[in-house]
C-alpha positions in Angstrom: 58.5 94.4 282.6 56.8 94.7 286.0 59.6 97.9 287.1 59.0 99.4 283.4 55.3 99.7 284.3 56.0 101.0 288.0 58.2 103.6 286.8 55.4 105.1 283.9 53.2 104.9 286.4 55.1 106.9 288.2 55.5 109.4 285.8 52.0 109.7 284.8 50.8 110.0 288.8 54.3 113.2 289.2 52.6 114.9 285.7 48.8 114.3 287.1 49.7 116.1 290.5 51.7 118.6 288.6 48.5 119.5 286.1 46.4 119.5 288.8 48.6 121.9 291.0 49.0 124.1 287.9 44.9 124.5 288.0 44.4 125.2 292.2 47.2 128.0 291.5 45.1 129.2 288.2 42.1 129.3 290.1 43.2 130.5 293.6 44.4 133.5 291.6 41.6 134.0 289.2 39.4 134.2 292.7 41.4 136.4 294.6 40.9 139.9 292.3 37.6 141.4 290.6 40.5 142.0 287.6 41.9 138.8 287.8 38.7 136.9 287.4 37.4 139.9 284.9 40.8 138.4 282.7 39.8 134.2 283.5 36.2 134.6 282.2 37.6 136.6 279.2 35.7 140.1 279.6 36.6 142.7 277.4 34.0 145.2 278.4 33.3 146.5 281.4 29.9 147.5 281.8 29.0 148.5 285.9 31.1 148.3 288.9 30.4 148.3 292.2 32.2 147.3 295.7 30.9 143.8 295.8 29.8 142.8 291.9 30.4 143.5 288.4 29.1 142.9 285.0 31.1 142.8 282.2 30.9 141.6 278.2 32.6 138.6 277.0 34.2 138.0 273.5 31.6 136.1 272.7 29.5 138.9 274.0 27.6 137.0 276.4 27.3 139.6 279.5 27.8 138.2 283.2 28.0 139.3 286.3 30.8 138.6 288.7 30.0 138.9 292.3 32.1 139.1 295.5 31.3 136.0 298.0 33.5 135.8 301.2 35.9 137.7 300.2 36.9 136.0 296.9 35.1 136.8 293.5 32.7 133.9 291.1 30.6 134.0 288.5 26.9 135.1 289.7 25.3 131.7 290.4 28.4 129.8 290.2 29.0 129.8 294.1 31.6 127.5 295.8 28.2 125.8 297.7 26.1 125.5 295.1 23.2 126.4 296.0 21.4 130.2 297.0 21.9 129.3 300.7 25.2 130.8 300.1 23.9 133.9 300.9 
Protein backbone atom coordinates (compact mmCIF):
# COMPACT_ATOMS: atom_id res chain seq x y z
CA UNK A 1 0.00 0.00 0.00
CA UNK A 2 2.73 2.35 1.25
CA UNK A 3 4.90 1.87 -2.45
CA UNK A 4 1.37 2.34 -4.38
CA UNK A 5 1.10 5.72 -2.70
CA UNK A 6 4.94 6.66 -3.28
CA UNK A 7 4.71 5.91 -6.81
CA UNK A 8 1.30 8.25 -7.47
CA UNK A 9 2.81 10.59 -5.67
CA UNK A 10 5.35 10.47 -7.87
CA UNK A 11 3.48 10.81 -10.83
CA UNK A 12 1.42 13.63 -9.67
CA UNK A 13 4.87 15.70 -8.42
CA UNK A 14 6.62 14.56 -12.63
CA UNK A 15 3.03 16.00 -14.14
CA UNK A 16 3.02 19.23 -11.62
CA UNK A 17 6.67 20.10 -12.77
CA UNK A 18 5.82 19.34 -16.21
CA UNK A 19 2.45 21.86 -16.17
CA UNK A 20 4.39 24.19 -14.57
CA UNK A 21 7.37 24.10 -17.07
CA UNK A 22 4.81 24.19 -19.85
CA UNK A 23 3.54 27.83 -18.38
CA UNK A 24 7.39 29.56 -17.68
CA UNK A 25 7.92 28.50 -21.51
CA UNK A 26 4.27 30.05 -22.39
CA UNK A 27 5.17 33.03 -20.72
CA UNK A 28 8.89 33.55 -21.39
CA UNK A 29 7.64 33.62 -24.95
CA UNK A 30 4.54 35.68 -24.71
CA UNK A 31 7.15 38.34 -23.07
CA UNK A 32 9.77 38.28 -25.37
CA UNK A 33 7.86 39.88 -28.71
CA UNK A 34 5.32 43.01 -28.84
CA UNK A 35 3.50 40.25 -31.47
CA UNK A 36 3.85 37.52 -29.29
CA UNK A 37 2.20 39.03 -26.30
CA UNK A 38 -0.30 41.13 -28.88
CA UNK A 39 -1.34 37.03 -29.67
CA UNK A 40 -1.39 35.92 -25.48
CA UNK A 41 -3.70 38.81 -24.50
CA UNK A 42 -5.88 37.96 -27.59
CA UNK A 43 -5.78 41.34 -29.60
CA UNK A 44 -7.31 41.44 -32.72
CA UNK A 45 -6.97 45.12 -33.45
CA UNK A 46 -4.22 47.04 -33.47
CA UNK A 47 -4.87 50.48 -32.76
CA UNK A 48 -1.22 52.63 -32.21
CA UNK A 49 2.23 51.49 -32.22
CA UNK A 50 5.20 52.84 -31.09
CA UNK A 51 8.94 51.68 -30.25
CA UNK A 52 8.27 51.04 -26.60
CA UNK A 53 4.11 50.49 -26.27
CA UNK A 54 1.13 49.51 -27.93
CA UNK A 55 -2.57 49.54 -27.65
CA UNK A 56 -4.60 47.21 -29.20
CA UNK A 57 -8.47 45.80 -29.08
CA UNK A 58 -9.41 42.57 -27.53
CA UNK A 59 -12.18 40.08 -28.59
CA UNK A 60 -13.96 41.11 -25.99
CA UNK A 61 -13.19 44.59 -27.10
CA UNK A 62 -11.76 45.71 -24.03
CA UNK A 63 -8.67 48.03 -25.41
CA UNK A 64 -5.17 47.75 -23.48
CA UNK A 65 -2.09 48.93 -23.74
CA UNK A 66 1.03 46.81 -23.80
CA UNK A 67 4.24 48.45 -22.90
CA UNK A 68 7.94 47.53 -23.22
CA UNK A 69 9.72 47.22 -19.57
CA UNK A 70 13.44 46.05 -19.66
CA UNK A 71 13.49 44.79 -22.60
CA UNK A 72 10.51 42.32 -22.35
CA UNK A 73 6.83 43.46 -23.13
CA UNK A 74 3.51 43.40 -20.08
CA UNK A 75 0.29 44.60 -19.84
CA UNK A 76 0.35 48.48 -18.83
CA UNK A 77 0.18 48.28 -15.02
CA UNK A 78 0.82 44.69 -14.87
CA UNK A 79 4.71 45.10 -14.19
CA UNK A 80 6.94 42.20 -12.92
CA UNK A 81 7.40 44.61 -9.55
CA UNK A 82 4.30 45.58 -8.96
CA UNK A 83 4.30 48.61 -8.20
CA UNK A 84 4.96 52.31 -10.40
CA UNK A 85 8.51 52.29 -8.93
CA UNK A 86 9.21 50.21 -11.84
CA UNK A 87 9.85 53.01 -13.72
Amino acid sequence: MKKKFLIIAGILVIILIALGAEQFFVLRKAHSTFENYYAFRGCVQLIQRTYDYGICKTKSGQTIKIVKYQGKWYLDGDLPCGSIFCL
